[in-house]
N, C-alpha and C positions, 0 to 999 in steps of 0.2 A: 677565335672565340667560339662560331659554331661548332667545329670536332670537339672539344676542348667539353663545349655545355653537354656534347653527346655521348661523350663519355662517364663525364660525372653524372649524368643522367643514368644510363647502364648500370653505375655502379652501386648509385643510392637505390634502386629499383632490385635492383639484385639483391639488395640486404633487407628490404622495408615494406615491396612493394606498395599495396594499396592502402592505408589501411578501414579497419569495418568501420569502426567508431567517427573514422570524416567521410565515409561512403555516406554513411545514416545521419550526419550532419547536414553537409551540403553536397551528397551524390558524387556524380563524376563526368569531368569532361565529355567524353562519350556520351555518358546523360545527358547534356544540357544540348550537345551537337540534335541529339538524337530528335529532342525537343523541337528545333528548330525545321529539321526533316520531316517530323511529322504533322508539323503548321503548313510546311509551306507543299507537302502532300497532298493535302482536307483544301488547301486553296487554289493549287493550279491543275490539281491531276481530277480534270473532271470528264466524267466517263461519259458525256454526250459531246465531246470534241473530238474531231476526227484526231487519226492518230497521228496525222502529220504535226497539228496544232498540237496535239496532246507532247510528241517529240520536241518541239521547240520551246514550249513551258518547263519541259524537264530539262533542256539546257541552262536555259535563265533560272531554273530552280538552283541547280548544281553552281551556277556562278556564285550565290549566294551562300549555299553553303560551305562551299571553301574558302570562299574572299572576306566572309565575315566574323569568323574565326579566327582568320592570316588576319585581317587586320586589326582586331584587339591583340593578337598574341607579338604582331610586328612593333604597334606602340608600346607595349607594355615591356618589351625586351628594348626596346629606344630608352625609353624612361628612365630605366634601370640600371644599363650597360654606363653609364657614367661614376657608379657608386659599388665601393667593394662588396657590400651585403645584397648587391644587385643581382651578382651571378648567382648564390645562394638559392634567391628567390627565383632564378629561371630554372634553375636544377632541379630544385621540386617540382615545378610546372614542368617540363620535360620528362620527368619520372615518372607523370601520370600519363604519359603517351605508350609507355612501354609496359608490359606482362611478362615478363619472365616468371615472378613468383606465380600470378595464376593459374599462368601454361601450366607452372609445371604440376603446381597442386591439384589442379582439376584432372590428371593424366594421371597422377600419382595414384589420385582416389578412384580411379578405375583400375588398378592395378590391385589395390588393397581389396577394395568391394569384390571383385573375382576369387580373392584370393580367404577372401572370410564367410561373405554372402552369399557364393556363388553363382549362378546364370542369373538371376533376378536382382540381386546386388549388382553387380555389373552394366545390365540393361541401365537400370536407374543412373548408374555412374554417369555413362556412356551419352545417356539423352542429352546431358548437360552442356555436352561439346559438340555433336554434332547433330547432322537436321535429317538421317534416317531414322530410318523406322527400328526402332529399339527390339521392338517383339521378334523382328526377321532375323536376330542376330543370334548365332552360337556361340560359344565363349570366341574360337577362332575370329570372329566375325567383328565381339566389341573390342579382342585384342586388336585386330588392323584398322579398326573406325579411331581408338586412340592412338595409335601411332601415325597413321594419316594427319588425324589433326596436329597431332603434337608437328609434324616435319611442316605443314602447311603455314600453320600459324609460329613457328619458327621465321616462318619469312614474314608473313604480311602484320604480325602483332610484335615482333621485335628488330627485324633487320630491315624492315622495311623505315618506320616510323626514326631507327636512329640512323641511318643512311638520309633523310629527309631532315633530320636534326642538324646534321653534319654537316649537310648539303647549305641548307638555308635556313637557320636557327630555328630561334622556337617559331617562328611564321611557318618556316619548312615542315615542321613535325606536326604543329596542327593541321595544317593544310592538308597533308597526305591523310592525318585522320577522319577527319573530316570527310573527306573522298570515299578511304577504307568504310566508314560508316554508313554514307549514302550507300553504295553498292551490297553494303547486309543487308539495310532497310528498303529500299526502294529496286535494286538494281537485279530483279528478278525477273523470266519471262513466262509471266502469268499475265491473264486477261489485264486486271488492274497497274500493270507495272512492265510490259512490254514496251510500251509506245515512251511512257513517261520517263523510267531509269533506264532508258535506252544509253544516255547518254554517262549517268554516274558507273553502271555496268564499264563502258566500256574504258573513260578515263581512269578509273582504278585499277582496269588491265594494263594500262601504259605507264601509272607512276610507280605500281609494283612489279612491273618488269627488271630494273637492274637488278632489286634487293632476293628476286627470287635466286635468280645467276649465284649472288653471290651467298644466299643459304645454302645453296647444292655445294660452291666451292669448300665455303666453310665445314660443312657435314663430311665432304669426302676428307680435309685435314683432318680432323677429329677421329674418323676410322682410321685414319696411319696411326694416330697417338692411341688409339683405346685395344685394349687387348680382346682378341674374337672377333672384331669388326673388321670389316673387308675394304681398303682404301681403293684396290683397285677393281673388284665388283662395282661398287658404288658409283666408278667414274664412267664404266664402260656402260655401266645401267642409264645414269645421265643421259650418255651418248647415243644410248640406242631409243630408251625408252619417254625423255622429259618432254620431246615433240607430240607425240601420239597423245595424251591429254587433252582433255575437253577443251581444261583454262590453258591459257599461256603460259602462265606461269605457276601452278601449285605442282604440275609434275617435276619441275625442276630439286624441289626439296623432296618430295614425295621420292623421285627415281633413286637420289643419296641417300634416301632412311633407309630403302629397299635393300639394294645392293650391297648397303653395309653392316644388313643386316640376315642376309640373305634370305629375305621374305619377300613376295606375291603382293603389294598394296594395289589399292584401288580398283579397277576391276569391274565389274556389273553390279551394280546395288540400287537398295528398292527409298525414294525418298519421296513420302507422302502417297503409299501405294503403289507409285510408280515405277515401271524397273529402268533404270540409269544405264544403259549399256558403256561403259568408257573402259577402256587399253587398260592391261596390268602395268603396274609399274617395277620393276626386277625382273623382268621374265623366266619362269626358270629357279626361281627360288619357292622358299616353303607356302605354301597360304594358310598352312595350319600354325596360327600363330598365339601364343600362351602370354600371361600374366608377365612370367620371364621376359617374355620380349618386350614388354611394354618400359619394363625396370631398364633392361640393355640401352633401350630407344633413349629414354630420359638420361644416362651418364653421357650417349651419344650427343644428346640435345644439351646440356650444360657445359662438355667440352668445347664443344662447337660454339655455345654464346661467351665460354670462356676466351677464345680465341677471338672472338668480334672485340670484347672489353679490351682485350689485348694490345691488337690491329689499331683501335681508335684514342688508345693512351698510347703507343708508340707514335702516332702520325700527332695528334695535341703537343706531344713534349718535343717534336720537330718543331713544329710551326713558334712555337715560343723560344728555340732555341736561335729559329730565323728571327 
């Protein structure tokens, strides 16, 4: 049943994603998540506790915000899972765990903006996905800021979330959102959020750990299927380069966009003034990277979630054949 929800989920998500019109009704799961992050923020993360107390508030915060989620999303799939129009109704809810269309649209429009707007079109693209500094960037600069994201959030906005699906239904998918959430909001180490998201920082590095693995494995198949892409760059880039990353896990997809596409990502970059020093990921490949590659990037990244939708309707119509 859970493969089975996590595929159907992929595939209505693939065709429908979000859409505006129930965004601007009643928002979005991540919204409401977001909500409860930022309550329980303003209530335990108070800046005259040492940061030991301050660390143990942000654990019992994070309990809350995964187990509270997991257990509306656990009864609500109990509820349901007795009656045929049940699954129906977890597939939508599971649909809204996954981004495929936004990834790709928000990527695309970086791709487009460079290519009509130019430098300042792009910049604007570019802000939207990721958290440098827009101004610092030359065309080369917002082409590898969108393809970074695009290979990053290939893992923790799609294969993470239906790997978690798969895993432990919709309780699975929300939970790991929920997590992936606290760690954008809170899991940062800044004055205010060092001591506090110690704790969601670090759990979002352990339940995005498999999904990363298996982004990079997926991306290097995808380079054997796509023509100009490099299947075995891609793996030996993995091999050489997915350790040396800051995270645990974004160089994993990051090293497979590189290699297979023989480009330079990652690398020293400036985010909120600051300069980022971290490891290239391809070593040896191009770092002047164009609009072109952004487009390559994106048939890479839909082959490769082609190949996920694939994997997880082959393993669904197993399990029903058991």
């Amino acid at each position: 049943m859970s493969v089975l929800l996590a595929f159907l989920s992929l595939v209505l998500e693939s065709q429908t994603g979000y859409p505006d019109r129930l965004y601007k009704a009643i928002g979005h799961p991540v919204s409401w998540i977001g909500s409860l992050i930022s309550s329980l923020d303003r209530l335990l993360n108070r800046p005259a506790e040492s940061d030991r107390r301050r660390r143990l508030y942000g654990v019992l915060a994070l309990v809350a915000i995964v187990g509270l989620p997991a257990a509306i999303a656990g009864s609500l799939e109990f509820l349901l899972s007795s009656y045929h129009a049940g699954l129906a109704v977890l597939v939508i809810a599971g649909s809204t765990l996954l981004s495929q269309q936004s990834l790709a649209e928000h990527v695309k429009a970086v791709a487009e903006a460079l290519e009509t707007d130019g430098l300042a079109g792009g910049r604007e693209a570019v802000s939207k996905i990721v958290g440098r500094d827009p101004e610092q960037l030359d065309e080369a600069g917002i082409s590898r800021a969108a393809i970074e994201s695009l290979a990053e959030n290939f893992s923790d906005g799609i294969v993470a979330p239906a790997f978690w699906l798969a895993l432990g239904g919709l309780a699975g998918g929300v939970a790991y959102k929920a997590a992936n959430t606290a760690d954008s909001m809170i899991g940062h180490l800044t004055p205010t959020h060092r001591a506090f998201g110690w704790a969601a920082a670090r759990f979002d590095d352990l339940v995005n750990l498999p999904a990363s693995r298996i982004a990079a494995l997926l991306l290097v198949a995808a380079a054997a299927l796509t023509p100009g892409a490099d299947a075995g760059a891609a793996w030996q880039a993995v091999l050489r380069d997915a350790g040396k990353h800051r995270s645990p896990n974004a160089g994993w997809p990051e090293s497979a966009m590189a290699g297979a596409l023989g480009l330079e990502l990652a690398g020293p970059r400036v985010y909120s003034g600051k300069m980022v020093r971290d490891a290239f990921m391809g070593e040896g490949g191009r770092r002047i990277a164009t609009a072109a590659d952004i487009r390559r990037a994106l048939k890479l990244f839909w082959l490769a979630d082609l190949l996920l939708i694939g994997l997880l309707g082959l393993a669904a119509l197993l399990f029903l054949l058991l």
